[in-house]
C-alpha positions in Angstrom: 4.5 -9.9 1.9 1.7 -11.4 4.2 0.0 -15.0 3.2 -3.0 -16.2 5.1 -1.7 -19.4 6.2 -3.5 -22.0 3.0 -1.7 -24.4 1.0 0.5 -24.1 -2.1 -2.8 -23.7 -4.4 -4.1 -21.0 -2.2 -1.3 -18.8 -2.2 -0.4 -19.4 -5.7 -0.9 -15.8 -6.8 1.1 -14.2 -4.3 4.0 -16.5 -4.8 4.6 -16.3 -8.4 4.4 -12.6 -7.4 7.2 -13.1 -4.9 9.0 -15.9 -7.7 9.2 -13.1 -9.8 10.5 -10.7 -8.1 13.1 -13.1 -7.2 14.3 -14.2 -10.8 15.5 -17.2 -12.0 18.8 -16.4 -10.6 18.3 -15.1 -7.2 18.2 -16.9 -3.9 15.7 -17.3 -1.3 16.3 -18.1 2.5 13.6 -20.3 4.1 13.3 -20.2 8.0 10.5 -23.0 9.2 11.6 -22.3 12.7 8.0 -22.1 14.0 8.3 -25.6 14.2 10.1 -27.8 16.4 10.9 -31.2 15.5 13.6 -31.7 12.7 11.4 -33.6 10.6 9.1 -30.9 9.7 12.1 -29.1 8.9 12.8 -30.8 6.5 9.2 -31.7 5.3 8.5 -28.4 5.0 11.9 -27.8 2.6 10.7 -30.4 0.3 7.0 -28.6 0.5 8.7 -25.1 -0.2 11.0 -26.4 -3.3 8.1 -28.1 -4.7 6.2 -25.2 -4.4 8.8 -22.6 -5.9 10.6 -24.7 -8.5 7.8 -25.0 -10.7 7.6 -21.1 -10.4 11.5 -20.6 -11.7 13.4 -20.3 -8.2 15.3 -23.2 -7.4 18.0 -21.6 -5.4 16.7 -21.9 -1.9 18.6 -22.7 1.6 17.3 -23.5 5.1 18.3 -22.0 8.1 17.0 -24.3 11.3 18.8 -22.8 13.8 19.6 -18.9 13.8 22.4 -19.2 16.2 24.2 -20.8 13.5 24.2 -17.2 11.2 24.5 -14.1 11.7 23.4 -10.7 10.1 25.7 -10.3 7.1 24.9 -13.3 5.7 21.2 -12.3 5.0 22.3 -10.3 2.5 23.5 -13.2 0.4 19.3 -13.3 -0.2 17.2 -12.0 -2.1 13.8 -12.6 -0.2 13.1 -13.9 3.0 10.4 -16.5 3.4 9.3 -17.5 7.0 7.3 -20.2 7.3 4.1 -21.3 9.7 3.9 -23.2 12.9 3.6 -21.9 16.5 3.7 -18.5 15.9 5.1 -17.9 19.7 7.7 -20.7 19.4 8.9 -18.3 16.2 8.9 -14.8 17.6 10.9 -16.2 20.5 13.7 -17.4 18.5 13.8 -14.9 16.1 13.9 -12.2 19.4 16.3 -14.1 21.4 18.7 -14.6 18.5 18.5 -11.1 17.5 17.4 -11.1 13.9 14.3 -9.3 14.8 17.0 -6.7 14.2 18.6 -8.3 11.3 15.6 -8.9 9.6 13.9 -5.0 10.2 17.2 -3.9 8.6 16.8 -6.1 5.7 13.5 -4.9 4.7 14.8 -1.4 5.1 17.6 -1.5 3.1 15.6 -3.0 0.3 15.2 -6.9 1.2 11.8 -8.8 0.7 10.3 -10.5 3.8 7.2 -13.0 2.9 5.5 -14.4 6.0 3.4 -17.5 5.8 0.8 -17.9 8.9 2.4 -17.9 11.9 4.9 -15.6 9.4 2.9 -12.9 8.9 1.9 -12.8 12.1 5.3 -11.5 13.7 5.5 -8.7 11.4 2.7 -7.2 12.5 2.9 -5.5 15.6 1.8 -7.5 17.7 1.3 -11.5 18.0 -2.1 -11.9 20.2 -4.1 -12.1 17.1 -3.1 -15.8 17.0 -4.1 -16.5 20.6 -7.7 -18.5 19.3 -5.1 -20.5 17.2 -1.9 -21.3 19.0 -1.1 -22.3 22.4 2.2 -20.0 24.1 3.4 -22.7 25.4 6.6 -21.6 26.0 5.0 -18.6 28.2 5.9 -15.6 25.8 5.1 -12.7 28.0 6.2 -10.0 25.3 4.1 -10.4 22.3 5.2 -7.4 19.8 6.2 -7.9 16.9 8.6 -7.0 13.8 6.1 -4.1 13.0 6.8 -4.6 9.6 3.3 -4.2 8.4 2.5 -0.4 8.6 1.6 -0.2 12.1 -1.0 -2.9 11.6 -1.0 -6.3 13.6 -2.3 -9.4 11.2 -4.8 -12.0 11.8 -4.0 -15.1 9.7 -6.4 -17.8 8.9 -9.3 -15.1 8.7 -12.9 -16.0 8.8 -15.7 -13.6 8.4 -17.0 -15.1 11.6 -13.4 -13.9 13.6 -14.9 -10.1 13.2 -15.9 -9.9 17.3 -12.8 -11.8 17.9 -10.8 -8.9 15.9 -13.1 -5.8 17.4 -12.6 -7.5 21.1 -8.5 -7.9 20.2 -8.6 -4.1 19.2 -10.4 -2.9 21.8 -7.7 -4.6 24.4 -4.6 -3.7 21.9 -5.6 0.0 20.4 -3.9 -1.4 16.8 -5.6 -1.7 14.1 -5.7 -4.9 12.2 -5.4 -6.5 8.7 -7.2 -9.5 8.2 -6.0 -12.4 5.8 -8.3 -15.5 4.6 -5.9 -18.8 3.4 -7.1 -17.7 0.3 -5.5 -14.0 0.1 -2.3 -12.4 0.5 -1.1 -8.5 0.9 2.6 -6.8 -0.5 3.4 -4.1 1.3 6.5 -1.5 0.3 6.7 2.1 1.2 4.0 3.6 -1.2 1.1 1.1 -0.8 -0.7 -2.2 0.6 -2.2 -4.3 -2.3 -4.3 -7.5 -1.8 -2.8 -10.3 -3.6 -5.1 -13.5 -4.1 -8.0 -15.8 -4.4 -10.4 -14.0 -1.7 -9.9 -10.3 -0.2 -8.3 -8.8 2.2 -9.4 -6.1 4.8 -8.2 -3.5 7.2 -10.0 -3.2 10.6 -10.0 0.5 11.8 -11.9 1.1 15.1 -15.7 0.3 14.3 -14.9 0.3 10.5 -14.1 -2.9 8.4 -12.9 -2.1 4.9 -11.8 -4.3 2.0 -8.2 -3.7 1.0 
């Protein structure tokens, strides 16, 4: 599941979505490792419980610091929600720790993965779509992603005026690209990509641009 990068009212549609698949009873594991500093941490727990309580799923635990875990215990969860920030502070951990690994194999074997923002980016196949947005840094030379989005890198936070930006980033890349407003949201699983939300959502196929 791929949000746009918008607040709690934006996405509202594609989380109850998400909530529901979840069930009153199941868990969800929240990773806001895109950010740095401990406080948003936990800022950004109280954000996602007041978010998702309202919507029947109260069972949720943070992860800060994936060296702390390892792969078994992500299948304690029933969805995966990765959260915004510096979307090359978050591939880096995720890589280095290797739960890029972990986390393909969850989806695989049946897991949900929902990336907000910086989120969604990193399961696209590659990162660069985010380079008008957030600054590497850190000096992240390898940019690919989780390529969980059907061969397709994401743009978050999509504007109508980004189209150049995305035909330029194609051009350079050869992937093709879907394109996310703060408003919108997509689920992907094995038979189909569906737009979920306020505004649409599009792919971007060499000179074509086509609502989703």
């Amino acid at each position: 599941m791929l949000a746009g990068g918008g607040g709690a009212e934006d996405s509202l549609l594609l989380d109850k979505k998400l909530a529901s698949w979840i069930g009153r009873r199941g868990k969800m594991l929240f990773l806001p490792i895109a950010f740095q500093d401990p406080n948003r941490h936990k800022t950004s727990m109280a954000w996602i419980t007041e978010t998702f309580s309202p919507l029947g799923v109260e069972n949720i635990q943070m992860w800060s610091n994936l060296a702390e875990h390892n792969s078994t215990e992500l299948f304690e969860f029933d969805a995966v929600y990765i959260g915004g920030g510096n979307t090359y502070r978050l591939l880096a951990q995720i890589v280095e720790s290797g739960f890029d690994h972990h986390l393909v194999n969850f989806v695989r074997t049946g897991g949900i993965v929902y990336g907000g923002s910086a989120g969604a980016a990193i399961l696209g196949r590659d990162i660069q779509t985010v380079k008008h947005l957030d600054r590497n840094d850190i000096d992240l030379t390898e940019t690919r992603g989780l390529d969980l989005a059907d061969g397709y890198s994401v743009w978050v936070h999509y504007q109508e005026e980004d189209d150049q930006r995305i035909r330029e980033y194609m051009n350079e890349k050869h992937h093709s690209v879907i394109a996310i407003s703060e408003r919108s949201g997509v689920v992907m699983d094995d038979t189909r990509i569906q737009s979920v939300g306020y505004e649409p959502a599009y792919y971007f196929n060499k000179n074509e641009k086509r609502q989703i």
